[in-house]
KOLBAVEX-430002 format. One line per field, with one value per atom (N, C-alpha, C): residue number from 1; residue in one letter; atom name; x, y, z. Coordinates in pm, 1 decimal. Each point is the difference from the previous one (the first is absolute). Layout:
<sites>
resi = c(NUM / ...)
resn = c(A / ...)
name = c(CA / ...)
x = c(X / ...)
y = c(Y / ...)
z = c(Z / ...)
</sites>
This chain:
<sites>
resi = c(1 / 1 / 1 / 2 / 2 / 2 / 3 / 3 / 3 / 4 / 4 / 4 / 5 / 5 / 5 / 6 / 6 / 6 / 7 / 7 / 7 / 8 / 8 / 8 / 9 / 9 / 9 / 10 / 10 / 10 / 11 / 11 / 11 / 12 / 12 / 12 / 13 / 13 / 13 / 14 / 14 / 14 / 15 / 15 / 15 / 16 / 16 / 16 / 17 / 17 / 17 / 18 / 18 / 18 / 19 / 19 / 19 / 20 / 20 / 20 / 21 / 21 / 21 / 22 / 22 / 22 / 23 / 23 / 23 / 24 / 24 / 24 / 25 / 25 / 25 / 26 / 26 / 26 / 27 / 27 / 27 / 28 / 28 / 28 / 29 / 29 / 29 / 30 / 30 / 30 / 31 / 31 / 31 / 32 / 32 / 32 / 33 / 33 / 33 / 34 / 34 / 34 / 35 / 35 / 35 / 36 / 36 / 36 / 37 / 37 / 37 / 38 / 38 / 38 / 39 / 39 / 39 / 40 / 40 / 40 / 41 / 41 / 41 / 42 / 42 / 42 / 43 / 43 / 43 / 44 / 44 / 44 / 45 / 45 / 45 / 46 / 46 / 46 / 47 / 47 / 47 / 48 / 48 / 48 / 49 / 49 / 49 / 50 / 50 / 50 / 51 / 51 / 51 / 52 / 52 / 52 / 53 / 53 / 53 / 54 / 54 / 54 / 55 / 55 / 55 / 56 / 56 / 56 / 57 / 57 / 57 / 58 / 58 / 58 / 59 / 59 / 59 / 60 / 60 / 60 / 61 / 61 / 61 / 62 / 62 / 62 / 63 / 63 / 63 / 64 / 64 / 64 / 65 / 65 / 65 / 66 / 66 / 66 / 67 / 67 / 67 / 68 / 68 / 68 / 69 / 69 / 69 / 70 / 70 / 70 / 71 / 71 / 71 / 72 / 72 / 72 / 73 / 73 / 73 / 74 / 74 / 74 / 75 / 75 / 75 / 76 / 76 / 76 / 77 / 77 / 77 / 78 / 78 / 78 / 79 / 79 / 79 / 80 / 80 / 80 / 81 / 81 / 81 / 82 / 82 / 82 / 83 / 83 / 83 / 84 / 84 / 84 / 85 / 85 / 85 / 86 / 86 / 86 / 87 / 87 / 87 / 88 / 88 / 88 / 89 / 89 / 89 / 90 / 90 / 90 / 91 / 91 / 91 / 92 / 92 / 92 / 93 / 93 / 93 / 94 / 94 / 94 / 95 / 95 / 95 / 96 / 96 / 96 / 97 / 97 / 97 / 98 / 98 / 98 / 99 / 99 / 99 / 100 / 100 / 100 / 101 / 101 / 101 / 102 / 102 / 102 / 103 / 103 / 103 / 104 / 104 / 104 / 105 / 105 / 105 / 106 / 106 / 106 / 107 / 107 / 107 / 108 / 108 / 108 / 109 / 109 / 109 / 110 / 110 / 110 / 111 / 111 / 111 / 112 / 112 / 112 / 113 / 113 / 113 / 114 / 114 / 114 / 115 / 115 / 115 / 116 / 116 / 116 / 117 / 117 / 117 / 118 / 118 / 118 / 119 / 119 / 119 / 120 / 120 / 120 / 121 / 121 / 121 / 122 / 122 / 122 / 123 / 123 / 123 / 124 / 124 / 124 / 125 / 125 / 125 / 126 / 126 / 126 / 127 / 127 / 127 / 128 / 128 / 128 / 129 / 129 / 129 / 130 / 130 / 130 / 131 / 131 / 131 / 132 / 132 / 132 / 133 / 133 / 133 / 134 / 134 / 134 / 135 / 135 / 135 / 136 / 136 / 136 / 137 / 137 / 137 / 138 / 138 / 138 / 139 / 139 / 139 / 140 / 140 / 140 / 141 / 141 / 141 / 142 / 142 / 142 / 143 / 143 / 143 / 144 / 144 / 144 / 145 / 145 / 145 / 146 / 146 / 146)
resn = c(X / X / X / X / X / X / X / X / X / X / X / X / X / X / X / X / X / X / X / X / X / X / X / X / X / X / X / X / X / X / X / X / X / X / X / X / X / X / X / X / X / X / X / X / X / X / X / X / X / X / X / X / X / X / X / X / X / X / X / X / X / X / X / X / X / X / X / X / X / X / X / X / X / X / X / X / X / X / X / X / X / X / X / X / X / X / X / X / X / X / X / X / X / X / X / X / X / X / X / X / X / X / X / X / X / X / X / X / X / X / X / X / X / X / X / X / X / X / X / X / X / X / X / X / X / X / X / X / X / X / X / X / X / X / X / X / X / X / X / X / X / X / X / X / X / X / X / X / X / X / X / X / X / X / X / X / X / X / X / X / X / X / X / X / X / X / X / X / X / X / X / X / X / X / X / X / X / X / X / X / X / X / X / X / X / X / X / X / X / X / X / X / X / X / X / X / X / X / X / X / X / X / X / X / X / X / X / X / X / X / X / X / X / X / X / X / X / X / X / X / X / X / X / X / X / X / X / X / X / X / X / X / X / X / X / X / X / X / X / X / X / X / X / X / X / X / X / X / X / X / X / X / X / X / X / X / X / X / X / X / X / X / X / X / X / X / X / X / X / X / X / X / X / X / X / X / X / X / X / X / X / X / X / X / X / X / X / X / X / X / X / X / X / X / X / X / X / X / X / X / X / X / X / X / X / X / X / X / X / X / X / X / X / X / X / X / X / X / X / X / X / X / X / X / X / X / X / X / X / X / X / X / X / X / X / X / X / X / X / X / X / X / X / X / X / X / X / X / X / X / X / X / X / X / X / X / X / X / X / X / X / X / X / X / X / X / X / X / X / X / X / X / X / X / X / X / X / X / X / X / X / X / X / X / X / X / X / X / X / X / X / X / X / X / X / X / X / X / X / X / X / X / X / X / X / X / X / X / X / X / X / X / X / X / X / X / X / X / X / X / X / X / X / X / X / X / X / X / X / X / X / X / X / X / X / X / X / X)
name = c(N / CA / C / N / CA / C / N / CA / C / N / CA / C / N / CA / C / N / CA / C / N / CA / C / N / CA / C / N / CA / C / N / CA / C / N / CA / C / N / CA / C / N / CA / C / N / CA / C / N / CA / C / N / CA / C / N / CA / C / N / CA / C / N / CA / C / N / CA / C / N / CA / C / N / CA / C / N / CA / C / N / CA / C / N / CA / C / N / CA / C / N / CA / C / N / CA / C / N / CA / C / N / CA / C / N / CA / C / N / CA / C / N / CA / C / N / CA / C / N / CA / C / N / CA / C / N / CA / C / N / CA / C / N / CA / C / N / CA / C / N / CA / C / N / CA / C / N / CA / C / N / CA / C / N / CA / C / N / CA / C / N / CA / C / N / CA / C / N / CA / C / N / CA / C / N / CA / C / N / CA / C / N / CA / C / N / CA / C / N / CA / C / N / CA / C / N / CA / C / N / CA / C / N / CA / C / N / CA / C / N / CA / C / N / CA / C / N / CA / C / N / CA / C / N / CA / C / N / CA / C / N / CA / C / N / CA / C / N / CA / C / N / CA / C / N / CA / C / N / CA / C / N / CA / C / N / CA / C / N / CA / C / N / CA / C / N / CA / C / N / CA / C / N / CA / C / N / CA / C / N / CA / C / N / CA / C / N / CA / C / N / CA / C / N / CA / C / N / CA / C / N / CA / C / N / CA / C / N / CA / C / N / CA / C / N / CA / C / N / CA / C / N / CA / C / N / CA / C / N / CA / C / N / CA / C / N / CA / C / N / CA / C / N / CA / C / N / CA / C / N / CA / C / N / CA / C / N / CA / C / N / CA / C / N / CA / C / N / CA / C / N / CA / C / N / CA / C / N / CA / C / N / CA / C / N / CA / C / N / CA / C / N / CA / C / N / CA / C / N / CA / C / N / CA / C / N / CA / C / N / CA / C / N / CA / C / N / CA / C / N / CA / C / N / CA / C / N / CA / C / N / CA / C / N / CA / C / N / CA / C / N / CA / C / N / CA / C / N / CA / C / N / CA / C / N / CA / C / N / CA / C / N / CA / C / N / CA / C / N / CA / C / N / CA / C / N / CA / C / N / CA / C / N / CA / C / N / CA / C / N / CA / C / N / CA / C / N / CA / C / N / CA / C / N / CA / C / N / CA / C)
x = c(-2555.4 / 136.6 / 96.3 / -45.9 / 130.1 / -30.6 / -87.3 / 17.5 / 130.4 / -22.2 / 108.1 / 128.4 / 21.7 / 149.9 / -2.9 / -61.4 / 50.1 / 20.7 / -46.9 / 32.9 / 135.5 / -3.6 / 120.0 / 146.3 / -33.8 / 117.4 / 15.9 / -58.2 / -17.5 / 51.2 / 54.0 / 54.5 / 145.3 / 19.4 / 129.9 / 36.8 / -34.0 / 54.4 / -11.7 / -74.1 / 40.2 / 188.9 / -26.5 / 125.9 / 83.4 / 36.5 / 97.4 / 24.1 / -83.6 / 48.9 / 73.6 / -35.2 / 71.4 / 146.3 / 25.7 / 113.2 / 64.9 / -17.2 / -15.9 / 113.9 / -85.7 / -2.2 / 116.4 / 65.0 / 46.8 / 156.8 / 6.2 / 76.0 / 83.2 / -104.8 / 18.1 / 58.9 / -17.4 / 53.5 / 81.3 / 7.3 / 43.0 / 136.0 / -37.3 / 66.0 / 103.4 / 115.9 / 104.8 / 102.8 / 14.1 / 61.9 / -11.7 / -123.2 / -67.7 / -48.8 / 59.9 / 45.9 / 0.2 / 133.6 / 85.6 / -93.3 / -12.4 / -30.6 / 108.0 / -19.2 / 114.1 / 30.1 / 93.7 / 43.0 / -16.3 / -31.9 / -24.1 / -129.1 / -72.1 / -66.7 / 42.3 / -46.5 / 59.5 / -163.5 / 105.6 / -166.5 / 67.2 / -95.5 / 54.6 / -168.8 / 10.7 / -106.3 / 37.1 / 133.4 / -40.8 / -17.7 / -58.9 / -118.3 / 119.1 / 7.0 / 102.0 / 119.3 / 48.7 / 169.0 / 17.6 / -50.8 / 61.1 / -33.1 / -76.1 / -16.7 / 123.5 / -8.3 / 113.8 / 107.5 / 31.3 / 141.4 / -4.7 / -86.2 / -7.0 / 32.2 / -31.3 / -16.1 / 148.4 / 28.3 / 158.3 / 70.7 / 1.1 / 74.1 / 59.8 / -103.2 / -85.0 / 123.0 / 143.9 / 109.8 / 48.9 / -34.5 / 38.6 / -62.9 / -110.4 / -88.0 / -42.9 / 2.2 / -3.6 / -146.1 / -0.5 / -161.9 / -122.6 / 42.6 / -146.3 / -28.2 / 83.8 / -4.7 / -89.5 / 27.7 / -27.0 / -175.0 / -36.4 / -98.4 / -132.5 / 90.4 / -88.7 / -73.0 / 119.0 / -79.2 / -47.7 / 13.9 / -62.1 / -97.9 / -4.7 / -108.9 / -35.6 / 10.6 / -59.6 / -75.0 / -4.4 / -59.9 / -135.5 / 22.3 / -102.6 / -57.0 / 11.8 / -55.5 / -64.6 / 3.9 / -40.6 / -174.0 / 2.8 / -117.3 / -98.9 / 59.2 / -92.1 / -105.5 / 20.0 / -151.1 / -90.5 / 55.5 / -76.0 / -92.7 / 54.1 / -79.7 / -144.4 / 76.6 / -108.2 / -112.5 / 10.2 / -95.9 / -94.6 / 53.8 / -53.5 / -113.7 / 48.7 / -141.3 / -124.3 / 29.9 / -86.7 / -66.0 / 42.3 / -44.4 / -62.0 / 41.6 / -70.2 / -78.3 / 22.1 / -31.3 / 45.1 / 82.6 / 95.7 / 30.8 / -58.5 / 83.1 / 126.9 / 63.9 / 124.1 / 56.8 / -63.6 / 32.6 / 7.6 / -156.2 / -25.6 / 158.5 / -20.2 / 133.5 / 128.3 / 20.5 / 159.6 / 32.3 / -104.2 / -14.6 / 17.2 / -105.2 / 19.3 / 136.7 / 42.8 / 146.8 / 112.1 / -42.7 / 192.6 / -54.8 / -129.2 / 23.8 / 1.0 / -16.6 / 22.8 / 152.4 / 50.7 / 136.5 / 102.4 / -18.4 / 12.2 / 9.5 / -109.6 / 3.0 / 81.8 / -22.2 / 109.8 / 148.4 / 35.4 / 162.2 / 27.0 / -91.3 / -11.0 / 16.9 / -80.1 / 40.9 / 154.0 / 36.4 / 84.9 / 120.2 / 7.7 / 77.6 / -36.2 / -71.4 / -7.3 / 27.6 / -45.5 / 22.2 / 149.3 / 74.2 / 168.6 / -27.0 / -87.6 / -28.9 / 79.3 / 63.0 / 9.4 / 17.8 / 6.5 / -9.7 / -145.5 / -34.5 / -87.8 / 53.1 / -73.4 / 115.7 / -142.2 / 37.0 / -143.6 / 29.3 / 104.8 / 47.7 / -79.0 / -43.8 / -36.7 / -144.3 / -26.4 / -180.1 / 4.7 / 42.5 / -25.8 / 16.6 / 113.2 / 5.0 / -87.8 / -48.3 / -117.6 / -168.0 / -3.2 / -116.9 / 33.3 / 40.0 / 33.2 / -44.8 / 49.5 / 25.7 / -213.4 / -35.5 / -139.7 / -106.3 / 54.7 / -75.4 / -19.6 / 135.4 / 21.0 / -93.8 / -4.7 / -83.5 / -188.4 / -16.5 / -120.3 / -28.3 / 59.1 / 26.3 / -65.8 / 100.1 / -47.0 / -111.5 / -43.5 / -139.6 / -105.3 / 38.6 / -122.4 / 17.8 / 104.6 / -14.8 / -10.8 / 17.7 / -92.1 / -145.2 / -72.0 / -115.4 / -57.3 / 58.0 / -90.2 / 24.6 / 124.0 / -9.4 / -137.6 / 13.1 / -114.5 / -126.9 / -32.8 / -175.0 / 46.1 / 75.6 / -26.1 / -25.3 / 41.9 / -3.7 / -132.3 / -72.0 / -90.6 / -111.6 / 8.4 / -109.9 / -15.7 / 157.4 / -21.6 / 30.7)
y = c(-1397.2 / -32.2 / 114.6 / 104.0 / 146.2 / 4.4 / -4.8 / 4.3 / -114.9 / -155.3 / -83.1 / 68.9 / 59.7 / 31.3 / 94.2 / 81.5 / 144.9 / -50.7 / -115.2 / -81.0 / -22.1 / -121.1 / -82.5 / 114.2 / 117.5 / 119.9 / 81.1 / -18.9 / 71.2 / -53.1 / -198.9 / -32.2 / -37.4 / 34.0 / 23.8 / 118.2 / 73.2 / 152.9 / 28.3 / -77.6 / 23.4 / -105.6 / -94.5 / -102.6 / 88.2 / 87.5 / 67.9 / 123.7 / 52.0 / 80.2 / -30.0 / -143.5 / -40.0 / -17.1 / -27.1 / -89.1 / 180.2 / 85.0 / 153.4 / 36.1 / -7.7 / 83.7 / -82.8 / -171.9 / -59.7 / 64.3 / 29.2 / 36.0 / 108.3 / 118.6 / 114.2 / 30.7 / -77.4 / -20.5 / -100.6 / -123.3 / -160.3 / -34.2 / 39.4 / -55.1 / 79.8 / -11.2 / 29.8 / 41.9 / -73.7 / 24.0 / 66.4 / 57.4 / 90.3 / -51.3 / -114.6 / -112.5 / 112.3 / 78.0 / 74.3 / 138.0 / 51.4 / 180.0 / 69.8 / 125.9 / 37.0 / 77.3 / 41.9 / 101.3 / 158.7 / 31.1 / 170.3 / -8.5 / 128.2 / 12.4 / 16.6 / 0.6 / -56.6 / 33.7 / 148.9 / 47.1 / 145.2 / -24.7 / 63.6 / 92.1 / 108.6 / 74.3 / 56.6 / -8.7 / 73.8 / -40.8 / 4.5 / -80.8 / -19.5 / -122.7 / -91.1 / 8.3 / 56.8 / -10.0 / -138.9 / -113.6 / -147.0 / -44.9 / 52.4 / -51.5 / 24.0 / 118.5 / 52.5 / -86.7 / -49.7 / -2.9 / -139.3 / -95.3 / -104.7 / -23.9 / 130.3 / -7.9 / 64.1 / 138.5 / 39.7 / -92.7 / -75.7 / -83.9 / -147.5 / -37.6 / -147.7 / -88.8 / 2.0 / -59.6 / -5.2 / 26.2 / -24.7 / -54.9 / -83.2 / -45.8 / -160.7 / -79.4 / -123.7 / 19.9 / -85.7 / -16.9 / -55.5 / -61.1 / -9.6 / 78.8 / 72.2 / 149.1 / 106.7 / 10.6 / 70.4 / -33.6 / -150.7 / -61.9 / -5.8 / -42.8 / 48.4 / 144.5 / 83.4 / 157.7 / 25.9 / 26.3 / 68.9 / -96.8 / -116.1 / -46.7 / -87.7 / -39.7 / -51.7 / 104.2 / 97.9 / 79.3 / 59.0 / -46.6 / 51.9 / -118.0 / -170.7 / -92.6 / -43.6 / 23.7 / -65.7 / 68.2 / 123.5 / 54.5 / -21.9 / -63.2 / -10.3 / -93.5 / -95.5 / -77.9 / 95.2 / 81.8 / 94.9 / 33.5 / 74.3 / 120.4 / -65.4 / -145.2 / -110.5 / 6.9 / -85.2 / -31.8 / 74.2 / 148.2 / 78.7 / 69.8 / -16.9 / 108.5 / -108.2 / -131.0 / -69.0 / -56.8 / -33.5 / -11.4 / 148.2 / 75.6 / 105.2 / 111.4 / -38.1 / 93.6 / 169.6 / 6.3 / 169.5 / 63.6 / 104.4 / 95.4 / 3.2 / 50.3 / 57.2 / 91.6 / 89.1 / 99.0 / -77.0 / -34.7 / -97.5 / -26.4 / -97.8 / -109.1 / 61.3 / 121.1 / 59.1 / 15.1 / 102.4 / 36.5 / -59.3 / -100.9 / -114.6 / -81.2 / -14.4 / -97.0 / 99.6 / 93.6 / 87.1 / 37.6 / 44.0 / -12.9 / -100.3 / -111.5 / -142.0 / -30.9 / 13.4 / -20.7 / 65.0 / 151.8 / 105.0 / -95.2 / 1.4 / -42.3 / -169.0 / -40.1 / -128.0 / 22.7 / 136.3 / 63.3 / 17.0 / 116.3 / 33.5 / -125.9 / -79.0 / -149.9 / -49.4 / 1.7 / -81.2 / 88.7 / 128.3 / 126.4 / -15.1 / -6.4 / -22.7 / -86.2 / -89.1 / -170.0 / -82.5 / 142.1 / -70.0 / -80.6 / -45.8 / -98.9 / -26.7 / 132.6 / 67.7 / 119.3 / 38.7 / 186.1 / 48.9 / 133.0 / 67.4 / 56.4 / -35.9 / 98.4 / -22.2 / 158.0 / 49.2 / -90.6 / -63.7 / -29.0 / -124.1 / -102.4 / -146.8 / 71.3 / 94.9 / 64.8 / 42.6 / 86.8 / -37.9 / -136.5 / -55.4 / -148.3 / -53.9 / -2.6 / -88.8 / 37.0 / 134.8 / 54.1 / -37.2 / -15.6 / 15.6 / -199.0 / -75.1 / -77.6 / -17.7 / 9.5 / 26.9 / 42.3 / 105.5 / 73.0 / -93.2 / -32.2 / -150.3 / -117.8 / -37.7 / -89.7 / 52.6 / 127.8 / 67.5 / -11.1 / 54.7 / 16.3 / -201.5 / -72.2 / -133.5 / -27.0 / 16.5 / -44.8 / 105.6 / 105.9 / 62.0 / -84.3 / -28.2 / -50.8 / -106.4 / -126.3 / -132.1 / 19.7 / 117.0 / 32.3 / 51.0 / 58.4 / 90.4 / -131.8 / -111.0 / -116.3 / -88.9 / -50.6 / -60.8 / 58.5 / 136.8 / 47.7 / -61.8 / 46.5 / -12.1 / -133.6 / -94.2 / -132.6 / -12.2 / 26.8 / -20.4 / 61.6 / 170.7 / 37.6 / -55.5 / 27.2 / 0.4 / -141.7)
z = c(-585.7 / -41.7 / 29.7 / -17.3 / 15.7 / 134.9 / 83.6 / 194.2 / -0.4 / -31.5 / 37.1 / -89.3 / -47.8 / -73.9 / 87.1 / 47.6 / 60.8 / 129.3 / 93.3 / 78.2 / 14.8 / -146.9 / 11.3 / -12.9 / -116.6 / 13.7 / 122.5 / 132.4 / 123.6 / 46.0 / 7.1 / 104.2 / -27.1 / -168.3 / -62.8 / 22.3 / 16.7 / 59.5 / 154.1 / 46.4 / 166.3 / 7.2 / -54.8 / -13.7 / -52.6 / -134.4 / -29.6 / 119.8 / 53.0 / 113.0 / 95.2 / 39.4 / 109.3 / -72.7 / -146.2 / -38.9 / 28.5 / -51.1 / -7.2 / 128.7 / 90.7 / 128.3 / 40.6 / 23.3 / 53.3 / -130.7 / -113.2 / -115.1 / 95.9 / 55.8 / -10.8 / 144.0 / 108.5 / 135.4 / 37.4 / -61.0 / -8.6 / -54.8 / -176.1 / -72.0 / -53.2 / -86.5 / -63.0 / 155.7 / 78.3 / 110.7 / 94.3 / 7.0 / 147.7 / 118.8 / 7.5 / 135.2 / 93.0 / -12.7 / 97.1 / -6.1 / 140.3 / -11.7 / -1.7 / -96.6 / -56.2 / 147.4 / 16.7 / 115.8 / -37.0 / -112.0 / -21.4 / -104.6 / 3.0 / -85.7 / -161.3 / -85.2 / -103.0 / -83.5 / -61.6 / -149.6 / -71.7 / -149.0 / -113.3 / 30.6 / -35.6 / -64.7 / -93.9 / -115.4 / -86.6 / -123.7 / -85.6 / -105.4 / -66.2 / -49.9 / -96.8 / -0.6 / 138.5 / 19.0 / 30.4 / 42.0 / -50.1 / -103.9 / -43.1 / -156.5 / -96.6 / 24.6 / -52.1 / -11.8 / 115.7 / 25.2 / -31.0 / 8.9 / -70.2 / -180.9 / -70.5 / -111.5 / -53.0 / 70.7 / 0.5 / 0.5 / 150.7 / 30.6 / 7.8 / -122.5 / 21.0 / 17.0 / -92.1 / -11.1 / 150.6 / 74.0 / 136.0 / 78.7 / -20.6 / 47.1 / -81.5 / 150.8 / -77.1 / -28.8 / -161.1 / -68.2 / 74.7 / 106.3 / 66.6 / 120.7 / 7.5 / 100.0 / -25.7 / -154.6 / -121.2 / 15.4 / -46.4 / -49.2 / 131.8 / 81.2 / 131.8 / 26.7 / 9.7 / 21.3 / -86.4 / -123.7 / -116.9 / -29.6 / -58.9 / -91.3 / 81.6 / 138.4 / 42.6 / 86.4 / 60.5 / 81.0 / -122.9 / -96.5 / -89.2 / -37.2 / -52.7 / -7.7 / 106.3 / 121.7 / 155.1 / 34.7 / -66.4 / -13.5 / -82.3 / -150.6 / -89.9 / 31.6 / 78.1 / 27.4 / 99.2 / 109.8 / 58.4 / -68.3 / -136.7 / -94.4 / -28.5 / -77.2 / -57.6 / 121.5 / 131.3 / 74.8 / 82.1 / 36.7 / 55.4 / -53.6 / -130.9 / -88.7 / -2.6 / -28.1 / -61.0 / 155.3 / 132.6 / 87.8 / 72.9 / 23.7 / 71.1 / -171.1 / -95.3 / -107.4 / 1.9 / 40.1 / -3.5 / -174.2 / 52.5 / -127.0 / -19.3 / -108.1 / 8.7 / 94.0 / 16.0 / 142.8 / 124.0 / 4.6 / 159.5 / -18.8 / -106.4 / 47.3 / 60.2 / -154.7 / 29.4 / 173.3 / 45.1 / 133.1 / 86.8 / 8.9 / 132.9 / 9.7 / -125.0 / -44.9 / 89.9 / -64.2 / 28.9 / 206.8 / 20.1 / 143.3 / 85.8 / -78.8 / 97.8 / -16.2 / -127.1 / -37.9 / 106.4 / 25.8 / 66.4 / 176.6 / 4.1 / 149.7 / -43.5 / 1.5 / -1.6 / 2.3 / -97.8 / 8.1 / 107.4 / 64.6 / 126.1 / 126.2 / -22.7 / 58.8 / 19.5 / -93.6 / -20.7 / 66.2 / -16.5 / 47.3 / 130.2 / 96.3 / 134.3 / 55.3 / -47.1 / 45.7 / -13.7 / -84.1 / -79.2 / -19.6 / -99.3 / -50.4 / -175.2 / -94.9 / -66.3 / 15.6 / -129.7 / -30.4 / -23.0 / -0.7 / -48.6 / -138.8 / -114.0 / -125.4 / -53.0 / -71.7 / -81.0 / -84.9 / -63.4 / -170.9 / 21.1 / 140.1 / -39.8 / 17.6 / 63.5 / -27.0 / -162.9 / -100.5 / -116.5 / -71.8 / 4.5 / -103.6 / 68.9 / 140.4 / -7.8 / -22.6 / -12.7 / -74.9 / -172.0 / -50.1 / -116.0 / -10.2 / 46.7 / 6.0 / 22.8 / 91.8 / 19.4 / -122.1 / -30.8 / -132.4 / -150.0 / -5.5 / -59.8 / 6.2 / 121.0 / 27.2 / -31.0 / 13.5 / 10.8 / -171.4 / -84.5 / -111.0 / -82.4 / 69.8 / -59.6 / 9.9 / 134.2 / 60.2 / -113.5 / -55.1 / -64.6 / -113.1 / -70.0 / -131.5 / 3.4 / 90.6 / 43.0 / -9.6 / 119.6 / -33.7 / -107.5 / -66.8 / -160.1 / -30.2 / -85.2 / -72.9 / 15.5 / 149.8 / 10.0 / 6.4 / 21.9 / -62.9 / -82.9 / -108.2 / -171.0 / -23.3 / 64.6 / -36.0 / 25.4 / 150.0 / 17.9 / -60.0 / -63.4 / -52.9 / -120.4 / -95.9 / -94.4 / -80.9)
</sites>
């Protein structure tokens, strides 16, 4: 029974990658290649300025970058541990250098920006997801041992 769930959660997470990858090159209007490169490296200067500035910014501008660059990950966190079984480290690691190279992607390809700020909210957003998946798992031992 846990081979077919770790199955059936493998081909829900190959499916969220694709929804992922097509998000992250595809969607919110990246039709067009931008004509310049276009990237932040310094840690939470759009955050910032989202939160300074939020009154200037329509609410789903807002809702998109911030809490969605951090909700879009949380099924990541969930499926990755429980399909490949990763630590917390494993995970952190492999997350932020795949995350990393995808910025990088997207920065070459003008496909987007490179900005460290959507590499944290979407680690965070990840960790989140990592975090559920342990306390799904401890619940159910308990159910099951105890």
């Amino acid at each position: 029974m846990k081979t077919l769930l770790r199955g059936i959660i493998a081909i829900l997470m190959i499916f969220y990658l694709f929804v992922l990858i097509y998000w992250m090159f595809v969607g919110f209007g990246r039709t067009e290649i931008n004509s310049s490169f276009s990237y932040n490296l310094t840690p939470f200067s759009t955050i910032k300025q989202y939160f300074y500035y939020y009154n200037y910014f329509e609410p789903e501008i807002w809702i998109i970058n911030i809490i969605g660059n951090i909700a879009v990950f949380i099924p990541f966190g969930v499926f990755v541990p429980f399909v490949l079984r990763y630590n917390i480290f494993k995970f952190i690691f492999h997350f932020i250098l795949g995350i990393t190279c995808l910025e990088v992607f997207q920065l070459v390809l003008k496909r987007g920006s490179f900005d460290i700020d959507d590499i944290i909210l979407n680690t965070i957003g990840a960790i989140i997801g990592f975090i559920i998946y342990k306390i799904v798992k401890r619940l159910l031992e308990r159910k099951v041992i105890g």
